[in-house]
C-alpha positions in Angstrom: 4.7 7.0 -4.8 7.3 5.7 -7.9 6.9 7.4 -10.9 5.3 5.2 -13.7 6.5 5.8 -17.5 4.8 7.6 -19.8 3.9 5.5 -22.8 4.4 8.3 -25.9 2.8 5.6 -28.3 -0.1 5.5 -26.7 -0.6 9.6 -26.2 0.3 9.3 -30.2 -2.2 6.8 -31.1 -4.8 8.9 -29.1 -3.8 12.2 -31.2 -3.9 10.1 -34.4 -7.5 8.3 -33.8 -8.8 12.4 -32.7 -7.1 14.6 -33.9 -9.6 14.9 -36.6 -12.5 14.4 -35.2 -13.8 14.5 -31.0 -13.9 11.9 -28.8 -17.2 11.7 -27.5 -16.8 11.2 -23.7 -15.6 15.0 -23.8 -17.4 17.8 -24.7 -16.2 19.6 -27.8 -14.6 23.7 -26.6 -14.1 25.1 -30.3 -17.1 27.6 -29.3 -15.7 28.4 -26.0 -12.4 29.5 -26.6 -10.8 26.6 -28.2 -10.2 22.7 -27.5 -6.5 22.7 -28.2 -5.9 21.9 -24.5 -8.7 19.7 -23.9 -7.4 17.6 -26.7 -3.9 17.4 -25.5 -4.9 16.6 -22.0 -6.6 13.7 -23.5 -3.5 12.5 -25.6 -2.0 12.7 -22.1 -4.1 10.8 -20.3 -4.2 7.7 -23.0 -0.4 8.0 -22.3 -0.7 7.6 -18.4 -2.6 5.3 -18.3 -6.1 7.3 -17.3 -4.6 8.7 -13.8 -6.0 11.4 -13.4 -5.5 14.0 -10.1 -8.7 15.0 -8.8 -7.2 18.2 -6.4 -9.7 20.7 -6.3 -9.0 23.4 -8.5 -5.3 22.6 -8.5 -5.6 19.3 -10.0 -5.9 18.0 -13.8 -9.2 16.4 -14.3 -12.4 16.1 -16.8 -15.7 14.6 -15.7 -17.9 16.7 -17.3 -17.9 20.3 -19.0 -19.3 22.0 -15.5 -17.1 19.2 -13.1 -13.3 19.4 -14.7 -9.9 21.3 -13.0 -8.8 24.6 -15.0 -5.7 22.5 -16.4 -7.4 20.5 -18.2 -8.6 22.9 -20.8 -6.2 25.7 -20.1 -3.3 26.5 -21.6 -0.9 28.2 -18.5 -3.3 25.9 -16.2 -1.8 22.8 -17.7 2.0 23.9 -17.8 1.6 24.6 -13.8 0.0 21.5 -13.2 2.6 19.7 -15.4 5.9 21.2 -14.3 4.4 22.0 -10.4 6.7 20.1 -8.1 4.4 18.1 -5.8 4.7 14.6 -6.0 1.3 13.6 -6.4 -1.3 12.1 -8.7 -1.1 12.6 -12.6 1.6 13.3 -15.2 4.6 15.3 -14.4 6.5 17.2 -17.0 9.6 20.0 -17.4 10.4 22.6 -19.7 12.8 21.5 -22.2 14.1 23.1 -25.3 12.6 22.1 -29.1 15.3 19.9 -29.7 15.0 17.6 -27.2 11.0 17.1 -28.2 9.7 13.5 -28.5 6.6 12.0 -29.7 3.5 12.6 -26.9 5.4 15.8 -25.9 3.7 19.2 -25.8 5.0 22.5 -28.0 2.7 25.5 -26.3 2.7 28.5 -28.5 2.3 32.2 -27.9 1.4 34.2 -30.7 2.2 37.7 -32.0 0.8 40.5 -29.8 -0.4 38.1 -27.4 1.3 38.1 -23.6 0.0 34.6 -22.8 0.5 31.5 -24.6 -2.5 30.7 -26.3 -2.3 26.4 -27.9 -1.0 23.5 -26.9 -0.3 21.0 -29.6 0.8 17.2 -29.6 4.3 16.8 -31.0 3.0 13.2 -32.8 6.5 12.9 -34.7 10.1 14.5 -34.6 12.5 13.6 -37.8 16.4 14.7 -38.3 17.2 17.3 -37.3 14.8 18.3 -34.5 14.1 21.8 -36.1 10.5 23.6 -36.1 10.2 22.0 -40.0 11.0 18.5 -38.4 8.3 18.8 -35.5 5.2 17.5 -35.9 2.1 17.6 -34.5 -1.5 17.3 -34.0 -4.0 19.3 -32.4 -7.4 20.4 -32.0 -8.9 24.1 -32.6 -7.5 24.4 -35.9 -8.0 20.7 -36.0 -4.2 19.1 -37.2 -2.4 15.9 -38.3 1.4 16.2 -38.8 1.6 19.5 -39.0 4.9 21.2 -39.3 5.3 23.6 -35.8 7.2 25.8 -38.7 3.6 26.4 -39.9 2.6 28.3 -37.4 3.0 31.8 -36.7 4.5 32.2 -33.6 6.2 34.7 -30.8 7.6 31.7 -28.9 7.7 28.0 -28.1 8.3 26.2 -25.5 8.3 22.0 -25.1 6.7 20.2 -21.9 8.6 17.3 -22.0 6.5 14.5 -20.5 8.1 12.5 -18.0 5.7 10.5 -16.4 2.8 10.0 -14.1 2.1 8.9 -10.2 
């Protein structure tokens, strides 16, 4: 099946209508470890047009809190379902490095004295020059609108860079 383009406005708009409040259709995770991924998952899906994969355990989908794939509210969960390289159902993504983010992107973030990385917030807006101060981006958790990444306190980085979806 042909790849279909992502549409980063839409994702954008989605983080932009949310990103201060919940959505909802989707339950809220701040109590159960955090709805940083949840949330991005949904600015991906307004950006792909709802596809969603519905692959057992393997797959990237949300029905409800007790019926939804471990990448849709995990952080390493989602990077393996977005960079996996099956061609089937759902956005695809690669690693890429900070400065070649765009708007409806993903920066994930590991933190100090953590092995794992641990957030995944929207990139909703990248100025000149594409530097951490430039990047910025929404999320839920520590709820966020255009928040610098160089805000953070972080170990690493690392951009999924949103190609498309089947």
């Amino acid at each position: 099946m042909p790849p279909l383009p992502y549409d980063r406005a839409a994702a954008v708009a989605y983080a932009k209508r949310w990103a201060l409040d919940r959505n909802p259709l989707y339950y809220d995770f701040s109590r159960l470890g955090g709805d940083c991924t949840n949330f991005a998952s949904q600015c991906i899906l307004a950006g792909c047009d709802g596809r969603m994969n519905f692959t057992p355990v393997l797959g990237w989908y949300y029905r409800s809190l007790n019926d939804r794939a471990p990448a849709w509210t995990g952080v390493e969960f989602l990077m393996r379902f977005l960079t996996r390289t099956k061609e089937d159902t759902g956005p695809f993504a690669r690693l890429a490095p900070l400065s070649s983010c765009l708007p409806g992107d993903l920066i994930q973030l590991r933190f100090p004295g953590s092995e794992h990385f641990g957030h995944s917030p929207v990139v909703v807006a990248v100025n000149t020059p594409p530097t951490p101060e430039h990047i910025l981006l929404a999320a839920h958790s520590d709820d966020a609108w255009r928040r610098p990444l160089s805000s953070y306190r972080y170990q690493e980085a690392r951009c999924l860079h949103l190609l498309g979806f089947r």
